[in-house]
C-alpha positions in Angstrom: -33.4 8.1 13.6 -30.1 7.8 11.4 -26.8 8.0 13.6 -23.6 8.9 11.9 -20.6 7.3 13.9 -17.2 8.5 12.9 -14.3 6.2 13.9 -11.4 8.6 14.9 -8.0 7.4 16.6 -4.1 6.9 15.9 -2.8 5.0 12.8 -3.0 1.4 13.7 -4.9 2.0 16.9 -7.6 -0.6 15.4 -10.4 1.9 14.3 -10.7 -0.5 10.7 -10.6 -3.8 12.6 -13.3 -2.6 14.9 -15.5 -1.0 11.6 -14.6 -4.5 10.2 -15.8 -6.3 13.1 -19.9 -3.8 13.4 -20.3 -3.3 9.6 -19.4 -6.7 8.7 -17.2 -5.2 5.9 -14.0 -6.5 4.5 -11.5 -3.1 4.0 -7.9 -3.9 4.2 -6.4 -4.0 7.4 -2.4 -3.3 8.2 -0.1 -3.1 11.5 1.2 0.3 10.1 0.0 3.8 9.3 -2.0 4.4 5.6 -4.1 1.7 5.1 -7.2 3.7 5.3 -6.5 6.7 3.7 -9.7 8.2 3.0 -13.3 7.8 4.4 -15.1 4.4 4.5 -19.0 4.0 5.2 -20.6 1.1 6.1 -24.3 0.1 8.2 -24.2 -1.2 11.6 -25.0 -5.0 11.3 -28.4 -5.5 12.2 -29.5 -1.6 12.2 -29.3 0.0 9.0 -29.9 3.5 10.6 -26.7 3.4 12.3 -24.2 3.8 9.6 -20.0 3.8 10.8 -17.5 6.3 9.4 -14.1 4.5 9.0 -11.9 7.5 8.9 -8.1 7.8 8.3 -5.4 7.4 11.3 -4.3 10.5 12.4 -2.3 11.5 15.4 -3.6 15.5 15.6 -6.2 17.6 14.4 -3.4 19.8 13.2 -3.3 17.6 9.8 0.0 17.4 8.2 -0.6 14.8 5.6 -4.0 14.0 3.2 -5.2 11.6 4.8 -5.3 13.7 8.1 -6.7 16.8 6.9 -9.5 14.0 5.0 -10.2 13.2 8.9 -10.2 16.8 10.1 -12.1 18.2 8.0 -15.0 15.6 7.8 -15.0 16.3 11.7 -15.2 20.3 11.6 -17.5 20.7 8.9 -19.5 16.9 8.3 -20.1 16.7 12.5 -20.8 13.5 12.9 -23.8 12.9 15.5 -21.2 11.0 18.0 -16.8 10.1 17.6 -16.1 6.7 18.8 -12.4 7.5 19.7 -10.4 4.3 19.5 -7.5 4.4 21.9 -4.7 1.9 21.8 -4.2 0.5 25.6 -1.0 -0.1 25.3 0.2 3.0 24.3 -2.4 5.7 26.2 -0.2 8.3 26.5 0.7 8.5 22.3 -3.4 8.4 22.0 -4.5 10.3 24.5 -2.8 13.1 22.8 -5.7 13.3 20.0 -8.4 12.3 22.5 -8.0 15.8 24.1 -8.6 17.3 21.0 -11.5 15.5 19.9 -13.6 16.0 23.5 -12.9 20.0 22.2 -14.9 19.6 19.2 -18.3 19.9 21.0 -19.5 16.6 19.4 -20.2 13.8 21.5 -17.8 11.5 21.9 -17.3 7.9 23.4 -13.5 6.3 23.9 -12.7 2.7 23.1 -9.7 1.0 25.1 -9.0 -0.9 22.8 -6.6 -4.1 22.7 -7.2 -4.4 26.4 -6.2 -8.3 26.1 -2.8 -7.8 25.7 -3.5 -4.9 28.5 -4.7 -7.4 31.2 -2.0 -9.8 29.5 0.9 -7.5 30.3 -0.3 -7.5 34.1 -1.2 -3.5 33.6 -4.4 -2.2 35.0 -6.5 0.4 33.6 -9.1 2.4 35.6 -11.9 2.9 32.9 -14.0 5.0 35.5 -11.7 7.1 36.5 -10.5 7.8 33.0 -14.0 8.6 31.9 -14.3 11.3 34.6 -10.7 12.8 33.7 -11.9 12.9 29.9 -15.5 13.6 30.3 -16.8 10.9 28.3 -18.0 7.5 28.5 -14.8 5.2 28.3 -15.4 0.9 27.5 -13.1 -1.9 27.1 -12.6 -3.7 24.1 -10.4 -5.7 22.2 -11.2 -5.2 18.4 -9.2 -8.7 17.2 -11.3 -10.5 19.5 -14.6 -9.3 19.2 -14.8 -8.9 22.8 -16.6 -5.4 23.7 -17.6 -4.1 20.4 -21.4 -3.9 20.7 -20.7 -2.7 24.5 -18.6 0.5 22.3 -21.5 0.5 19.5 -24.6 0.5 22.0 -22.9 3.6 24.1 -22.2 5.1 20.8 -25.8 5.1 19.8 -26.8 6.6 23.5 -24.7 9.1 23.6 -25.1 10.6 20.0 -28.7 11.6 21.5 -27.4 13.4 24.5 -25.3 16.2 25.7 -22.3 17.3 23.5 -18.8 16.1 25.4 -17.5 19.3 27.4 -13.4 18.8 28.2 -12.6 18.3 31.7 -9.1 19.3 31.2 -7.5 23.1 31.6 -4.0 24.2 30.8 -1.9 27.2 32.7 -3.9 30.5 34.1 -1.6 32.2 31.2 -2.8 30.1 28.2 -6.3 29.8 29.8 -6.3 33.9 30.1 -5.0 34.1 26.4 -7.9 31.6 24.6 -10.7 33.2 26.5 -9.6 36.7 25.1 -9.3 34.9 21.6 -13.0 33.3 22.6 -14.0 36.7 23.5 -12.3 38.9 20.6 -13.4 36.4 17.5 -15.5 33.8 18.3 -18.3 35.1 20.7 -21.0 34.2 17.4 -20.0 30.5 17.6 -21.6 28.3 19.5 -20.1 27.4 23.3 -19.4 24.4 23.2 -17.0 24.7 19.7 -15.1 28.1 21.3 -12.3 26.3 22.9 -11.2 24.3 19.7 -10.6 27.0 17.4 -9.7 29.2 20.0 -6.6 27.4 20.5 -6.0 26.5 16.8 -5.9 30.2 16.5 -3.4 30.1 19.4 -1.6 27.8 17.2 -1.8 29.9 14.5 -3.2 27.1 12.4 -3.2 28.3 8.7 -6.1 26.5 7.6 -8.6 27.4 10.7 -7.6 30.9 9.9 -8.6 31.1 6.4 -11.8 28.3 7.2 -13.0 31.4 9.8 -12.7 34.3 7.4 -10.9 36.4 10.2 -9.5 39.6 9.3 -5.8 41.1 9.0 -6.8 43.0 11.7 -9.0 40.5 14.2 -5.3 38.4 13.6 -3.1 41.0 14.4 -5.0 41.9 17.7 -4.9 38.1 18.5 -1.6 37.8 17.7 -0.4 40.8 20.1 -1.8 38.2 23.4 0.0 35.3 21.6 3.0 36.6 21.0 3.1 37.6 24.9 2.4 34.0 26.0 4.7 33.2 24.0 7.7 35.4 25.4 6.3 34.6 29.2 7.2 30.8 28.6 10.0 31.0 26.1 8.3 28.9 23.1 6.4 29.1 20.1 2.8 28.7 20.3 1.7 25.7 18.8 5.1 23.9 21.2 3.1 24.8 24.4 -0.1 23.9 23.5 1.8 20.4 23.3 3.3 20.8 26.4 0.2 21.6 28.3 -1.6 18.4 26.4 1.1 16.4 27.8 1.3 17.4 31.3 -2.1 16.8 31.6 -1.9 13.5 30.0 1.1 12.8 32.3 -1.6 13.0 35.5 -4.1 11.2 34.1 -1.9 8.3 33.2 -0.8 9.0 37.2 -4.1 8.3 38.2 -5.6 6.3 36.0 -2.6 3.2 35.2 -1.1 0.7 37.2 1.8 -0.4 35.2 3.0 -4.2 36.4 6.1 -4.3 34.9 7.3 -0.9 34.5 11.1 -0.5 33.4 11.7 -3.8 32.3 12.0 -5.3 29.0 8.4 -6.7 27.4 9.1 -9.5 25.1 8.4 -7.8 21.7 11.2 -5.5 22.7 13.2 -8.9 23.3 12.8 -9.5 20.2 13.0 -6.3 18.2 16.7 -6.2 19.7 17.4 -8.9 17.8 14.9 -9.1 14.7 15.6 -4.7 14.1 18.8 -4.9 15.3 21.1 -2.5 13.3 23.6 -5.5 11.4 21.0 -8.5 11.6 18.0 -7.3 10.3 18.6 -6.8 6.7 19.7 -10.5 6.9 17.0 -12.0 8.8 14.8 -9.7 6.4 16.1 -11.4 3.3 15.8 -14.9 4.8 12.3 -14.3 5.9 11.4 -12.9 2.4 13.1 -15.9 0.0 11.4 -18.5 2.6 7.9 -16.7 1.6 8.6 -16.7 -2.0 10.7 -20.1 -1.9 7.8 -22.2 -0.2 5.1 -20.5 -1.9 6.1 -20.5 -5.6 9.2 -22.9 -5.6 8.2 -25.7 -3.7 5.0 -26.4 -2.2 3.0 -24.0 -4.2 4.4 -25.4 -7.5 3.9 -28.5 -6.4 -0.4 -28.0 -6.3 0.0 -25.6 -9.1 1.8 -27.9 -11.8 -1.3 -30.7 -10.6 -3.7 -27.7 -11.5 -2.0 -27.0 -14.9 -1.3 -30.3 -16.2 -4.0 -32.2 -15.0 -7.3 -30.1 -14.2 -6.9 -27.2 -16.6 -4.8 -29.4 -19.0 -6.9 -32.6 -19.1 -9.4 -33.3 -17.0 -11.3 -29.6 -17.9 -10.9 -29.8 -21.3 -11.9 -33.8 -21.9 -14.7 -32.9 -20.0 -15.8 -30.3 -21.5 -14.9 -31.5 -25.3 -17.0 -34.6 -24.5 -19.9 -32.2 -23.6 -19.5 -29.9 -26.8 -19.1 -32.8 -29.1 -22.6 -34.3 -27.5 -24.3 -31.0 -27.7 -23.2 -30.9 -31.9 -21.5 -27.4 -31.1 -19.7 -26.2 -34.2 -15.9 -26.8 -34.5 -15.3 -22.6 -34.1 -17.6 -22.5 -30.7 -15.5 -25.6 -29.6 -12.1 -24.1 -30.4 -13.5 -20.9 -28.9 -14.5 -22.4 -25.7 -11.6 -24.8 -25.1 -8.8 -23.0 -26.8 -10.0 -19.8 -25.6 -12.0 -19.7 -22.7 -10.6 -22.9 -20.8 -6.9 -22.4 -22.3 -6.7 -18.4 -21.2 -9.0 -18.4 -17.6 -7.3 -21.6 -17.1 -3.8 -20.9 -17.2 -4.1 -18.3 -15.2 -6.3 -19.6 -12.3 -3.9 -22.7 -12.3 -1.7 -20.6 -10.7 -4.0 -19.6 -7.8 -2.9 -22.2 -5.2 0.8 -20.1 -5.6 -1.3 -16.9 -4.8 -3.2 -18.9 -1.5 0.8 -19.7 0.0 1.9 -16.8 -0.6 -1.1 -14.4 1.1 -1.4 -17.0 4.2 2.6 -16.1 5.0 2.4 -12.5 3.8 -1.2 -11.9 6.4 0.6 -13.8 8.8 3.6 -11.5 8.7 1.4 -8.3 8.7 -0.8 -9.7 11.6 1.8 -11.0 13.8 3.8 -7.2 13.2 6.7 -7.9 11.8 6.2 -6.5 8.8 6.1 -2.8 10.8 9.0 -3.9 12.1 10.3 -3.8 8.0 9.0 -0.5 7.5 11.0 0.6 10.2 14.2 -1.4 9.5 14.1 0.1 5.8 13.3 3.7 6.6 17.5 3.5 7.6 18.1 2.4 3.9 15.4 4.2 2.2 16.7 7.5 3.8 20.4 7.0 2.4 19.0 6.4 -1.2 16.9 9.5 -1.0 13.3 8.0 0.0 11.2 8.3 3.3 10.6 4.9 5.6 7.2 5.9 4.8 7.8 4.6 1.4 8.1 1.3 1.9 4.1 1.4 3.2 2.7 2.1 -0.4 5.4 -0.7 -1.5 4.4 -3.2 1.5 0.6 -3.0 0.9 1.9 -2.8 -3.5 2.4 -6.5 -2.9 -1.2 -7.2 -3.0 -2.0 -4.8 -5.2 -0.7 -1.9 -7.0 -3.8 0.1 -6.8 -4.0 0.3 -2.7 -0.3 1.2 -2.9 -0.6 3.5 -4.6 -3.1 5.7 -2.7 -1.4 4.7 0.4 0.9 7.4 -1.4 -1.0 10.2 0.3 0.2 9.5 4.1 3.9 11.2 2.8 3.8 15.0 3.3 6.6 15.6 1.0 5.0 16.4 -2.3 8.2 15.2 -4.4 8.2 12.0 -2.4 4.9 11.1 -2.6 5.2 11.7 -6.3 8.4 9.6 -6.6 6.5 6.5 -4.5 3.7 6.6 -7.0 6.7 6.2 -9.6 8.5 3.1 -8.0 5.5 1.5 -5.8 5.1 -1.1 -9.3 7.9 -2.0 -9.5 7.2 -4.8 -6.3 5.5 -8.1 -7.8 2.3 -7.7 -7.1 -0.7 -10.5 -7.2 -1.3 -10.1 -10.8 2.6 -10.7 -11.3 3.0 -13.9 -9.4 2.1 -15.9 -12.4 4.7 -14.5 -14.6 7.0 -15.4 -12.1 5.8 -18.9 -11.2 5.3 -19.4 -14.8 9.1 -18.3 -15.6 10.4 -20.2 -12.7 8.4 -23.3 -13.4 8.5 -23.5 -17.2 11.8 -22.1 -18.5 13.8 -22.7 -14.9 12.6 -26.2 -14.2 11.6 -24.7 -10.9 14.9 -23.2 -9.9 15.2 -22.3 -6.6 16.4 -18.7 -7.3 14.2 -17.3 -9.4 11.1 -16.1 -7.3 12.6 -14.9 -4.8 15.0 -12.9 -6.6 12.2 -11.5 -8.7 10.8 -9.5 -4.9 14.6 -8.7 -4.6 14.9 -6.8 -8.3 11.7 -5.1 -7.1 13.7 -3.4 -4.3 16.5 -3.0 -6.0 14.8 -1.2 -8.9 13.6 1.3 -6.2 16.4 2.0 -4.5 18.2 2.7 -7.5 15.2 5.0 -8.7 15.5 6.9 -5.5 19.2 7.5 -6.1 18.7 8.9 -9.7 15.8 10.9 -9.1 16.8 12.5 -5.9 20.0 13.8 -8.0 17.4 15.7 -10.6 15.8 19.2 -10.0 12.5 17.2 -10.4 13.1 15.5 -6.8 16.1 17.0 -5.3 14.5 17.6 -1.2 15.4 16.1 1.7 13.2 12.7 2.6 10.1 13.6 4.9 10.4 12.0 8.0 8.8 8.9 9.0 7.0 8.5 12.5 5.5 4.9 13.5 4.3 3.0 16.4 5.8 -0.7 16.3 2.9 -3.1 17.7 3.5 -5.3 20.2 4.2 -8.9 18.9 1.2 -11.4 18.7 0.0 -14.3 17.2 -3.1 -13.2 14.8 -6.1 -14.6 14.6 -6.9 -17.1 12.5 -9.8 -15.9 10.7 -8.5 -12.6 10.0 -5.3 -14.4 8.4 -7.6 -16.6 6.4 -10.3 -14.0 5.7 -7.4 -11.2 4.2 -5.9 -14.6 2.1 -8.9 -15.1 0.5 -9.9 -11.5 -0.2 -6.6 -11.3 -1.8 -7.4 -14.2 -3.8 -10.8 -13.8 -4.6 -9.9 -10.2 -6.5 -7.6 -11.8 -8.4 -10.3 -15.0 -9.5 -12.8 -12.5 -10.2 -10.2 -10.8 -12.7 -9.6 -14.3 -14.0 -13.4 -14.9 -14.7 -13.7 -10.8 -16.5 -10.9 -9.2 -17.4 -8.9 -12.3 -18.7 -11.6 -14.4 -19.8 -12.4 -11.3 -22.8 -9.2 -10.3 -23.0 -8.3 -14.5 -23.8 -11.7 -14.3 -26.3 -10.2 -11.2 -28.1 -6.9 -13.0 -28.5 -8.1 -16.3 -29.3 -10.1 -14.3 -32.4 -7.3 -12.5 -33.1 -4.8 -15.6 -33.2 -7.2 -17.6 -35.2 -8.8 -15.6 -37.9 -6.9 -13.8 -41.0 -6.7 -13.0 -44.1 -5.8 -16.0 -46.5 -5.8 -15.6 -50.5 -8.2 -12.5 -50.3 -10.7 -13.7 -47.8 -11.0 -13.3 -44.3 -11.4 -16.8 -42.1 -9.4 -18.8 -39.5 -6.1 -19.5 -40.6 -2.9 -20.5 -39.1 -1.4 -18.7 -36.0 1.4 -17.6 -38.2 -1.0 -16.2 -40.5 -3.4 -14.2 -38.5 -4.5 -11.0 -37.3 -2.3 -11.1 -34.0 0.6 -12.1 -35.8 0.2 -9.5 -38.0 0.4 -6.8 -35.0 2.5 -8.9 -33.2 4.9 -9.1 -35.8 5.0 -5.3 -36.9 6.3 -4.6 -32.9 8.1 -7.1 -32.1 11.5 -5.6 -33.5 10.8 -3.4 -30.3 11.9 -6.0 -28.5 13.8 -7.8 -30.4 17.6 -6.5 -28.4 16.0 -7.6 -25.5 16.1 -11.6 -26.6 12.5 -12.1 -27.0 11.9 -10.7 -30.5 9.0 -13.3 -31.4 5.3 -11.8 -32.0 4.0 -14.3 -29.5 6.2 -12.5 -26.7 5.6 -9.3 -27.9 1.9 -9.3 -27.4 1.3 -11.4 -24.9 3.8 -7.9 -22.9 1.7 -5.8 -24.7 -1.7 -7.9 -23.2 -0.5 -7.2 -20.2 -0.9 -4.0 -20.1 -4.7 -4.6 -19.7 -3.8 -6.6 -16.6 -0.3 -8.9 -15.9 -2.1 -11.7 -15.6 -3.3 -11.7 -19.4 0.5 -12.5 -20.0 0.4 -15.8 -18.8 -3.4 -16.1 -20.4 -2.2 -15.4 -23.3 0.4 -17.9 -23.7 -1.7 -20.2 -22.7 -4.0 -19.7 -25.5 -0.9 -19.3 -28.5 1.1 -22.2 -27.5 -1.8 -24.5 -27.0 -2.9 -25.4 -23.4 -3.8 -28.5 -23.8 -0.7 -31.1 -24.0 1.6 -30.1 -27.0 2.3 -32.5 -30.2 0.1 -35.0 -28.6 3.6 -36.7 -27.3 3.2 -36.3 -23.7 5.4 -33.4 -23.6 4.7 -31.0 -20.5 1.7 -28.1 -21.2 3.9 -25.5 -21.4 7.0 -27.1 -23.3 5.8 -25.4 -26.6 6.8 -21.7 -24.9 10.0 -23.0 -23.0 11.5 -23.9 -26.6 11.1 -20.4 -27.7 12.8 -19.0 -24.9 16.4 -19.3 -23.5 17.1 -19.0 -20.2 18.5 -15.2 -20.1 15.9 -14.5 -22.7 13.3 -15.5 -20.2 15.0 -13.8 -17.3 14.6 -10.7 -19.3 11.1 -11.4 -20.3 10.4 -11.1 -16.4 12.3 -8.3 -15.5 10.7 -6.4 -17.9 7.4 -7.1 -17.5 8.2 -6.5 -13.4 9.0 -3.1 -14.2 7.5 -1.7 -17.1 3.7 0.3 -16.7 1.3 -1.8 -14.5 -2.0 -2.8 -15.5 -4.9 0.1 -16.8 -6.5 -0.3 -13.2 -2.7 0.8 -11.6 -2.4 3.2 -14.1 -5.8 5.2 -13.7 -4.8 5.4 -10.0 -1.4 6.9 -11.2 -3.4 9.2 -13.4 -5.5 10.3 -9.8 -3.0 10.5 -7.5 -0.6 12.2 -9.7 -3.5 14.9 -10.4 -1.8 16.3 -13.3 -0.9 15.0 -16.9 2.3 15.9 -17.3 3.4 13.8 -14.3 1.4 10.8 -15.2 3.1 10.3 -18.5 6.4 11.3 -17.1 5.4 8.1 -14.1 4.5 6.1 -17.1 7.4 6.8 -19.5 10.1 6.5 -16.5 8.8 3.3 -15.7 9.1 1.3 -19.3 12.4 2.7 -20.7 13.8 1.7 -17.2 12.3 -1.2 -17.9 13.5 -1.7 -21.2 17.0 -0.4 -20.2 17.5 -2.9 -17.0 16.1 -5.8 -19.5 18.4 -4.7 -22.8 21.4 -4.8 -20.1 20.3 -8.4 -18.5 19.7 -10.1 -22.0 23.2 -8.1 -23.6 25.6 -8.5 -21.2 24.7 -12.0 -20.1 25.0 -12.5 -24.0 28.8 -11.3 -23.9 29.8 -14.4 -21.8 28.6 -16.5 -24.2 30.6 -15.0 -26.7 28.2 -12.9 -28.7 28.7 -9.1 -29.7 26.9 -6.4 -31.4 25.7 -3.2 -31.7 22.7 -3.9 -29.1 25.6 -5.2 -26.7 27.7 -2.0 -26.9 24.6 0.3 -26.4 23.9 -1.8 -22.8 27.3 -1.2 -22.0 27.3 2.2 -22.6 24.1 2.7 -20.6 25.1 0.4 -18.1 27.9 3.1 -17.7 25.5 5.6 -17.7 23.1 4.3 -14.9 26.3 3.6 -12.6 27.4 6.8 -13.1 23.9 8.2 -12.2 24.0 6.5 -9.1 27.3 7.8 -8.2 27.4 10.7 -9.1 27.9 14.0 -6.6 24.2 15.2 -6.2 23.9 18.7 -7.1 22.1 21.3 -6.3 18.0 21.4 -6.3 18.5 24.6 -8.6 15.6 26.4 -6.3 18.3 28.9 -4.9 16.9 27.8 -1.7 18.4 26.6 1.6 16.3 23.7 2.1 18.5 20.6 0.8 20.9 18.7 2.3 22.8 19.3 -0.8 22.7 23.3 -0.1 23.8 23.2 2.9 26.7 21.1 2.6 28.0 23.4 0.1 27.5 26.3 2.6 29.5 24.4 4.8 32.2 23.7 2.6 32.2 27.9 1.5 32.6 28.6 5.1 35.3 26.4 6.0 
């Protein structure tokens, strides 16, 4: 018999660890809210009739963002044949709060305790039995970063999707009681019994959606309403604030009952640390240390150490003896060697040379996410993010953007502020992602002899190129709203384990090689034809670089960028390659400036691009290609997300002219101290000016003739005094 078993708890409670952990799948896995933000399926290992619904945090059924009304709504109307309610130990009371909502559902459902290690570690004592009888439903123990409990959770799952539906064990106040039996009675005698009390007091809540899901009436509301409204006048509050209350108090006894607390009062040890590490003039700091060390060790230093052994002698002699030797033996002809080694070896190459970079860099970034500091960021930056206009939950899209720009992107959908959300998709880019690295290791390595500085101050114009885009956009119509607030659990401190730091580096790293081995092995083929092959005299052959089809294009936009110091066709379509994917940047220098070792001299693989670059010339090179339009993947998720074209090509057009305005400025003004002058250096200062006075600038009014904004009611203040 198939078994449908819906994962339901809190953000970061551990429901995708634990569906990790039975389905023997690999989804992405955070220490903050959004990572999952719509539903993931996957079979039970070993028993293919038992398939796991991974669905997205939430802490209510009374959805507020996307990704929680994707979880309601697969509970009301899909009905799964059990809930496995995952239940953070360490924090019952937060997650009981949406366990008392699930047993109402009339579904069967079985709660997880789950991180009970650092439970029994903490000295705290949970009565599982007792907690079962207050909730009505079978309760286990588990801990789903140790594997310890998991089948125990999956095997009652199973049982108990074949038995009686859960009934909830707890009631609220004779008042409230009184008032959802008469809404019971009044509109929802047809349903069935056990799924009465959940809508009866969603319609107690006045819950919008349940309203218009139930087809009721004008008039079936109104007579409801007449019984809530005098609930609500008996105890002084609005409806939906003492459902809460009532929740609460009863969660308040069980927790009585239930939990022994050992060291009640005092200080644990992550909130030792968090006084220091989130404390309010230290951790910016320690944030920015802890950053250039990542990028400093990973591309600088020890990861340019393995990568410039993996360029110059793997995929710049060893690979390509080898496989010369082999081609010449095999009689290949000279076009299907060039092709191969030229193209093939030269583009793929160049590009997975730079993968030990990638390796550092995910082993410090999963060890950063696992151990929970990097909550600890999200939470540090909502206090700047709010000042420049932006929600802390921003900085989630932008935190998991650093993998990829896709997954940040739809991790978009957890802010509830429609102009925000749409503003995140906007800036969320701009953060090097995976496919950037090798720009920037290849900048650093090549045209800055491996200068310290330049990484991590590539992650640092990232930030700074959002933070400035929240401060412009927030002063247009377009945005003008106050920032959605941002609520987050901080989990406690603790060292990850070592296969889940290993396991997320290598999934990283592995979607990134297979782009190497498809997307940037044709897109090297097509360039490697293009760069090779002309016309010459009337008739179409290979020909010189300087003569061929790809110079030709090259050539006819490179005046484009010519104000921005890299004006050479090369440069201009190895940006424009990147487009495809930012990795086909570095592929395709690898396959017009030669791979192999230049002028047969000695000189270093990549000396042949250096000389056509200066060192503010290259600096621009990187900042634009940081910010401009991401890859087509990125961009199609842009396209989704935004769900309408007019805002994908505004996303789309914002980002490259800011990219081409921050890179005109860098390459111009540097140019001034070295005593050049021009027309292009006059235009960067004149929008230099203009972008400073955009961030300055008094922010007006949203134009709505509304009283929402900040802006609004400032100026009504001002009136009245």
């Amino acid at each position: 018999m198939a078994i449908k078993v819906a994962l339901a708890g809190n953000p970061n409670s551990g429901k995708t660890t634990l569906f990790n952990t039975l389905t023997g799948s690999n989804q992405y896995v955070g220490n903050w809210p959004g990572v999952t933000v719509e539903k993931v399926e996957g079979k039970l290992k070993g028993n293919r009739d038992v398939t796991f619904i991974d669905l997205p945090g939430i802490y209510s059924l009374s959805p507020y963002s996307m990704e929680e009304v994707v979880s309601r709504n697969y509970l009301i109307d899909e009905r799964p044949d059990v809930i496995l309610n995952i239940i953070d130990g360490t924090n019952l009371e937060r997650n009981l709060f949406l366990s008392t909502q699930l047993v109402e559902l009339g579904i069967p459902v079985v709660a997880a305790i789950n991180m009970m290690d650092v439970v029994h570690r903490n000295g705290d004592t949970i009565d599982t039995a007792r907690l079962a009888k207050e909730l009505g439903c079978h309760v286990v123990e588990i801990s789903a970063l140790k594997g310890t409990g998991v089948h125990e959770a999956a095997e009652a799952a199973m049982n108990a999707a074949g038995g009686a539906k859960t009934v909830p064990h707890h009631h609220f106040s004779g008042g409230v009681e009184h008032t959802l039996a008469h809404i019971e009675e009044a509109v929802l005698h047809h349903m069935p019994q056990e799924r009465q009390r959940f809508f009866a007091i969603k319609l107690f809540e006045r819950d919008a959606k349940i309203i218009e899901k139930l087809g009721l009436t004008p008039s079936q509301v109104a007579h409801i309403e007449e019984d809530i409204k005098r609930r609500e006048a008996e105890l002084e509050d609005d409806s939906e604030s003492i459902i809460t209350a009532e929740r609460y108090t009863y969660i308040d006894s069980v927790i009585k009952d239930c939990v022994v607390f050992k060291n009640k009062g005092r200080l644990s040890v992550s909130d030792k640390i968090d006084r220091v590490v989130t404390n309010r003039f230290l951790a910016l700091p320690i944030f920015a240390a802890v950053m250039f060390i990542v990028y400093f060790v990973s591309v600088t230093t020890v990861g340019m150490w393995v990568t410039n052994w993996a360029n110059e002698t793997l995929f710049g002699k060893t690979v390509p003896a080898a496989a010369e030797a082999f081609l010449t033996s095999a009689g290949c002809a000279e076009w299907l060697q060039s092709l191969i080694i030229d193209g093939m070896i030269a583009g793929v190459g160049s590009v997975l040379g730079f993968v030990p970079q990638l390796l550092i860099l995910f082993i410090f970034l999963a060890f950063l996410e696992g151990c929970g500091y990097m909550a600890r960021i999200a939470f540090i930056l909502d206090r700047i993010f709010r000042k420049f206009g932006l929600s802390g939950k921003s900085f989630i899209p932008i935190l998991i953007g650093t993998g990829c720009g896709v997954p940040g992107i739809m991790a978009s959908r957890t802010i509830e502020s429609e102009r925000d959300r749409k503003m995140t998709i906007i800036t969320t880019t701009f953060i090097p992602c995976a496919a950037k690295l090798p720009i920037i290791a290849l900048i650093a390595g090549a045209l800055f002899g491996g200068a310290w500085w330049v990484a991590p101050s590539a992650y640092f114009v990232g930030i700074t190129a959002i933070l400035c885009s929240g401060i412009i956009l927030k002063k247009t119509k377009l945005f003008s709203d106050d920032a959605a607030p941002f609520l987050m659990e901080l989990p406690a401190y603790h060292w990850p384990a070592i296969g889940n730091v290993l396991r997320s580096m290598w999934e990283r790293a592995w979607s990134f090689i297979k782009k190497a081995g498809t997307v940037i092995l044709l897109a090297s083929v097509v360039v490697w034809f293009a760069s090779g092959f002309g016309w010459e005299d009337g008739a179409f052959g290979m020909v010189d670089a300087e003569d061929s089809i790809l110079a030709v294009i090259g050539g006819a936009i490179a005046w484009i960028f010519a104000p921005l110091g890299w004006g050479n066709w090369q440069s201009a379509v190895a940006a424009f390659t990147g487009l495809i994917a930012k990795e086909n940047i570095v592929g395709t220098f690898g396959v017009l400036y030669g791979f192999a070792e230049v002028a047969g001299d000695g000189t270093e693989v990549w000396g042949a691009l250096a000389a056509s670059f200066t060192a503010l010339s290259a600096y621009s090179f990187l900042v634009f290609n940081l910010l401009c339009a991401p890859c087509v993947a990125a961009v199609g998720a842009i396209r989704r997300e935004m769900r309408s074209a007019k805002w994908f090509w505004f996303a789309i057009g914002y980002q490259c002219v800011f990219a081409y305005i921050v890179s005109l400025c860098v390459y111009q003004l540097g140019m001034m101290f070295t005593g050049s002058f021009g027309i292009s250096t006059i235009i960067a200062i004149l929008l230099a000016g203009l972008f400073i006075w955009m961030l300055f600038r008094s922010k007006k009014g949203c134009g709505r003739g509304c009283d929402r904004c900040s802006c609004h009611t400032v100026s009504t203040q001002q009136k009245d005094a």
